[in-house]
N, C-alpha and C positions, 0 to 999 in steps of 0.2 A: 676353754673359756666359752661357756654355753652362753648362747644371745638371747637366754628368754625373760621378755621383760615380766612377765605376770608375775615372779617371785623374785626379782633382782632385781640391780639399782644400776645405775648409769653414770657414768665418771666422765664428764666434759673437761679434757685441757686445752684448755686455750692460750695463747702467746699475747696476748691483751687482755685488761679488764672489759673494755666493752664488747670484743669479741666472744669473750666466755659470757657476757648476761645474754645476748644479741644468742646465741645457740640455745643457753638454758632456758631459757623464757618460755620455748618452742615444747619442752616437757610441760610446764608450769600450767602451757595452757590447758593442756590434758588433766588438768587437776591434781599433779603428782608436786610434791613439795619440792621445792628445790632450794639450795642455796647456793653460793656464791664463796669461795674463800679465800679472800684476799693476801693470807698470810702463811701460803703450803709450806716455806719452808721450816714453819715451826710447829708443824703439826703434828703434835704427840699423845695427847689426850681430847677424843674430839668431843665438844659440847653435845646437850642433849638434844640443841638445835641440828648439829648437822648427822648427830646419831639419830635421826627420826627421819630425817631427809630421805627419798627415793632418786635422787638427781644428785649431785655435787659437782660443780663448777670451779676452778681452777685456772688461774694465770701465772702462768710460769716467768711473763715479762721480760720474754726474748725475743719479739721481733726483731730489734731494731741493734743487736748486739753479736760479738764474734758468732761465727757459724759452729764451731768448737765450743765456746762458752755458754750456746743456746740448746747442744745437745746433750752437753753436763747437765745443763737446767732441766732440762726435761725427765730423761734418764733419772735426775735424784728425787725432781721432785714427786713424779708418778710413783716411783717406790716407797716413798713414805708414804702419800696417800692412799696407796693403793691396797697399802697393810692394813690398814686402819678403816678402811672406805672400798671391802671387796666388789667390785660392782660387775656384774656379769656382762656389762655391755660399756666398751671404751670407743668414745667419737672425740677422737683429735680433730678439734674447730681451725679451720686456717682461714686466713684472710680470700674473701671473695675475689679481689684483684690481685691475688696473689704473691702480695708481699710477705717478707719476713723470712724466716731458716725454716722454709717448709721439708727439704726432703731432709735434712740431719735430725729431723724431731720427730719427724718419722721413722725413723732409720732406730733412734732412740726406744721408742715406745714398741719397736717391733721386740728390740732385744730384749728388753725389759719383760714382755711378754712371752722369750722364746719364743717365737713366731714360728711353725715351719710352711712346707709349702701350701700347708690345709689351710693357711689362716692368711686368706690375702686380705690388703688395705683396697675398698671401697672408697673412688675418689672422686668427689666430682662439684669443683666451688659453684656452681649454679646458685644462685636466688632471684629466681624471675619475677617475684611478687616488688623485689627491690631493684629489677631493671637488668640484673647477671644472667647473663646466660651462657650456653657452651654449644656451640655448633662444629661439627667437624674437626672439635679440639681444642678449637679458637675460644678467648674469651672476650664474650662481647658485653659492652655497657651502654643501655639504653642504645643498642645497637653499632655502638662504634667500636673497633677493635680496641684492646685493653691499652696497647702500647700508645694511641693516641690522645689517651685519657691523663686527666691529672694525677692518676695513680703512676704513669710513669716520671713524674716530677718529684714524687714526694723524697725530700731529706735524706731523709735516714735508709729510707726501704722502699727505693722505686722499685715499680714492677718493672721486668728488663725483655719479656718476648708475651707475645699475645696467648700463642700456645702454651696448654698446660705440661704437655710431654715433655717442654723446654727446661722447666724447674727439675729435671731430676738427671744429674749428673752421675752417680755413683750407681741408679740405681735403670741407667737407660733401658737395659736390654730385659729389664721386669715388666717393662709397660706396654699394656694394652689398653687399645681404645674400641667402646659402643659407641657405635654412631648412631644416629636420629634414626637413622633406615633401618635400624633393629628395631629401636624402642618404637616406631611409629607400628610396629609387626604384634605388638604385642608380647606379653609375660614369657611365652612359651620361646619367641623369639629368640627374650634376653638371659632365658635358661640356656638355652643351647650357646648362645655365644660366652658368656660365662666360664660353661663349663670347655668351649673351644681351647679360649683362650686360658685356662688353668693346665689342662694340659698340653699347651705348646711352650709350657713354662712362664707364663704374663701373670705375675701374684700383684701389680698394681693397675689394676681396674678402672681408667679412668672412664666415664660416662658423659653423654653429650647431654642437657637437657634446658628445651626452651620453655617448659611450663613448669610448674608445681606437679602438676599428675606425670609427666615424667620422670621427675626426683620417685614421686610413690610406688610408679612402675618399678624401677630400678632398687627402692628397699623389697617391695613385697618381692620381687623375685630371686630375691639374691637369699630372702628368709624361707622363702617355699624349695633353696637347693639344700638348707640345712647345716650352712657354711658358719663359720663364725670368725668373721671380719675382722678388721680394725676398720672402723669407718672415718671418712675420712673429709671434711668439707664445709661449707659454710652454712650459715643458718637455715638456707635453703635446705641443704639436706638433714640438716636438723629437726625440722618442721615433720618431711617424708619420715622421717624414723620414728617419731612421736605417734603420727598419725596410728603408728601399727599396734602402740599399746592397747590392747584388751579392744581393741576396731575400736578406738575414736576414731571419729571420720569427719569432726568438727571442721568450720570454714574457718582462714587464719584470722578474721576478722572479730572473732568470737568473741574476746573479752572488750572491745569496743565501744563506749556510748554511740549513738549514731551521729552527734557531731564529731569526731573522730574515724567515721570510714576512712579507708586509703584509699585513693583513686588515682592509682600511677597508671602515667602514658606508657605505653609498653616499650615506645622507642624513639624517644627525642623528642616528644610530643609539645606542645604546648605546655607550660608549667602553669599549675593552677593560680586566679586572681588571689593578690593578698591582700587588697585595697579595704577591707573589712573582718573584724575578726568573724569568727563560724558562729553560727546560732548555738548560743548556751553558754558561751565562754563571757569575759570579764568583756565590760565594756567601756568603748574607748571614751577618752577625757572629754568631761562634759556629761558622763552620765554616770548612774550611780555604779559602786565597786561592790563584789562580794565580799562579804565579808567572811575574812579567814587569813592565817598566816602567809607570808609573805614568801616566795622563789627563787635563791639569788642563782643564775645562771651561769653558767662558767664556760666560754667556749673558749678552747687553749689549741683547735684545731686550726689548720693554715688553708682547709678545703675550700675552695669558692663554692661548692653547695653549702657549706656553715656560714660562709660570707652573707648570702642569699637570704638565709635562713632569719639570720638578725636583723638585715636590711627588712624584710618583709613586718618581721614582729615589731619593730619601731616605726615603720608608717602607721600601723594600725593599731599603734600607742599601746599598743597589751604589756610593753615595757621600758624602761629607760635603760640607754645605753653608755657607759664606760670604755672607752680606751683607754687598754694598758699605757703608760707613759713609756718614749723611746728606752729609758733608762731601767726601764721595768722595777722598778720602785713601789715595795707593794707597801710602806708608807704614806705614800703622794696618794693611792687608790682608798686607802680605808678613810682617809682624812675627807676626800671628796664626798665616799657612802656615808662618812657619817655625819657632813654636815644638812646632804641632804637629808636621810632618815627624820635627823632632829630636829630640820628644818621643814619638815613637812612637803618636801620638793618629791618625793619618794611616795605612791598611796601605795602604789602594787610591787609588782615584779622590776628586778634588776640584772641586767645583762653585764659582766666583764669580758670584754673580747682583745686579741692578740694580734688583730688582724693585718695590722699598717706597723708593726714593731718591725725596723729594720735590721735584716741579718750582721750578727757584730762573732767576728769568730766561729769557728768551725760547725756544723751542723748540730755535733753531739755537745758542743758547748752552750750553742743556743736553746738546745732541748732543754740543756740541765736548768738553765737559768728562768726559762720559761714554767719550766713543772714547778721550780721552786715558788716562782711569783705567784702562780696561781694558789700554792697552797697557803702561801703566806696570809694569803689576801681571805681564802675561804677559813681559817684557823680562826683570824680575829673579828670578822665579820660575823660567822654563825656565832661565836661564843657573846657577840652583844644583842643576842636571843632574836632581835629583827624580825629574820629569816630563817624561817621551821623546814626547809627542801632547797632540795637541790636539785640542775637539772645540769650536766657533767657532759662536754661533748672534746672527743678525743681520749684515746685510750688510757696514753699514758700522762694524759693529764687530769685525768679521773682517777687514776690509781697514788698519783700523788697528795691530790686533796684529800680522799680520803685516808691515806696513810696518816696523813697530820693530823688529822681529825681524829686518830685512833681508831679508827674500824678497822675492826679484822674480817668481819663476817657479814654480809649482806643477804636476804630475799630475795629474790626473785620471785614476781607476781604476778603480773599483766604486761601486755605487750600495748603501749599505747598506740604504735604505730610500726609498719615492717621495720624488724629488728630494732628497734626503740624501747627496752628495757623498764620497768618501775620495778623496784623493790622499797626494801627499809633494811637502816642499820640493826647489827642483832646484839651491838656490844657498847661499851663504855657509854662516856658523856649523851653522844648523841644518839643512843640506842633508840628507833623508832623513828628515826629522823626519815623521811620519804626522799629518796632518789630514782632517778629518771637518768638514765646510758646511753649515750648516743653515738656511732663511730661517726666522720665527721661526713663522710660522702653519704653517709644516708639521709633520703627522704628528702621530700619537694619544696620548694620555694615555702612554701608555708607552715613547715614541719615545726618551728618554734612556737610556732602561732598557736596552733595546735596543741601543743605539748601545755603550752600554758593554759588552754583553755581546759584540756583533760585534768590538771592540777588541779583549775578552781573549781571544775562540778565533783571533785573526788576529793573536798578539802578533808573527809574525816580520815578518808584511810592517808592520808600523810600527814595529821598530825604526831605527834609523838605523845 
């Protein structure tokens, strides 16, 4: 499996939809097409959208499910794809905090590819531009170890140890680690430790990295030993791998208006004022609105930085907000959107949030009933035209709404913000339709704010 991009394509699987855009994006911005496919396990005949594609993107939608049922998934689903979608370069995307069936889907894709000992996995969840990093092994956020983050709360797929070496049970005594005191040595450095550790028998590679030009270190040198990987990591090293197409060496900010710069604290920093929207975006009540199709916002994630996110964009009126009812009744919810819409209560954007719905039954029961609500609510909503985008935050409740919605196939286009996703539907009713991915721990107090401000100077590329 030769890794050269100049005449090959690149096959992203990811275990979430916003994890697969939040990786693809990272090609995208290199100017290579990407898509998005919602619907791998019926992949037989592929359109002349993702036959033209240089990227393809893939959610197998096995975080959060058996560890055995998540390796079947993987395993089958890479195989259909991979028949149809040969791509000389495979980056299995995993969660930066490390949730999910990371080593069985690995474990997966190795066999799938006959793996031998030439072809080690490349690992390393760093995304420091989004606050991840990995020092001495550990994974830290915004500076704090992983395990005392809300990633070890979450539901379904708490992260369970700070360290990355922890995640691999089956495959313990494969794992090697670079530390910072190679990479700080430079290329030549993390040649030699590479090749150390390959032959001491270490075919998983895990890598420490607290910047972006670490992640680059770490691709260019692993493609100047001529090895051919399974790589292995979160959008951070998705970016590093991008970069090496044909030397782009573009900033990640590239696709950007410049009211949308990122400007993350590196580590716990002060979170930026939301007390006014950003110069260029919609302005708040009292003055006049852009004119252009309307956003309805769906945040189904349980994050307190999604929490944050909405609190910020309703001080600063860029939109109205929605709680789901305790009974999750997505009834009671379209009856409310649509008295305001036709009441004229409604000029601009619309938020439904999940946030204060209290737990009733088992975790995976409360998911189910939650994905359901939300799609319910997005199905009869977009179809009374309103609202021409969407802005989707949480995986698997992104993957839900659009399901109901009938999209198989999505764009990937610009990165509005670190790993924040825009594309458009490429299929049925809402073909053209503008969406916007969010996982729900990314991005600062303002990231809504934001997002909707980049909708309204961007209103032509989302209409449909």
């Amino acid at each position: 499996m030769s890794q050269s991009f100049e005449n090959g394509k690149v096959l992203v699987v990811a275990d979430d939809l916003t994890g697969a855009n939040d990786a693809a994006v990272q090609f995208a911005k290199t100017g290579l097409k990407t898509v998005t496919l919602l619907e791998p396990w019926g992949f037989e005949d592929p359109s002349s959208m993702v036959q033209s594609a240089r990227v393809l993107a893939v959610s197998t939608e096995s975080r959060n499910i058996d560890p055995q049922v998540a390796q079947e998934a993987v395993r089958s689903v890479f195989s259909r794809v991979f028949r149809l979608f040969p791509a000389k370069t495979v980056f299995k995307k995993i969660d930066s905090t490390l949730r999910g069936n990371i080593e069985v889907e690995l474990m997966a894709l190795s066999d799938a590819l006959e793996a031998d000992a030439s072809t080690p996995v490349i690992f390393s969840p760093a995304y420091p531009s989004n606050g991840r990093t990995v020092n001495g092994g550990y994974v830290l956020v915004d500076g704090v170890p992983l395990c005392l983050t809300f990633a070890a709360q979450d539901a379904l797929a708490p992260a369970r140890s700070s360290q990355v070496a922890a995640i691999f049970a089956k495959w313990r005594d494969r794992v090697g680690n670079i530390h910072f005191s190679v990479l700080e040595k430079g290329e030549e450095s993390v040649r030699r430790e590479i090749r150390r550790l390959m032959a001491s028998g270490k075919s998983v590679i895990v890598s420490d990295a607290l910047t972006d030009e670490d992640l680059l270190l770490l691709v260019r040198s692993v493609r100047s030993l001529g090895l051919s990987p399974i790589w292995a990591g979160s959008a951070g090293l998705a970016w590093a791998l991008a970069q090496t197409v044909s030397g782009f060496t573009s900033a990640s900010s590239k696709d950007l208006p410049a009211s949308c710069e990122p400007a993350r604290p590196s580590s716990g920093g002060p979170q930026p004022s939301c007390g006014s929207q950003p110069s260029g975006g919609p302005q708040s009540v009292g003055g006049p609105q852009p004119l252009r199709r309307r956003t309805l916002v769906l945040f189904g994630s349980l994050n307190p930085v999604s929490a944050a996110q909405v609190e910020c964009a309703k001080r600063a009126s860029a939109c109205r907000v929605i709680e789901a009812p305790h009974n999750l009744d997505p009834a009671a919810t379209c009856e409310d959107i649509e008295l305001m819409t036709s009441g004229g209560q409604v000029a601009g954007d619309l938020a439904v949030v999940s946030f204060n719905v209290p737990g009733q039954g088992s975790p995976d029961e409360m998911a189910k009933r939650v994905k359901a609500y939300f799609a319910s609510v997005a199905e009869r909503v977009m179809r009374g035209k309103s609202f021409k985008s969407l802005v989707l935050s949480g995986g698997d409740v992104g993957r839900a709404v659009l399901s109901r919605l009938g999209i198989t196939c999505m764009t990937v286009e610009k990165e509005v913000l670190p790993g924040i996703a825009f594309g458009r539907a490429c299929d049925g009713e809402f073909a053209g339709t503008g969406i916007v991915t969010k996982a729900g721990g990314f991005g600062d107090a303002d990231a809504l704010l934001r997002i909707l401000s980049w909708m309204s100077t961007n209103g032509k590329v989302v209409e449909s």
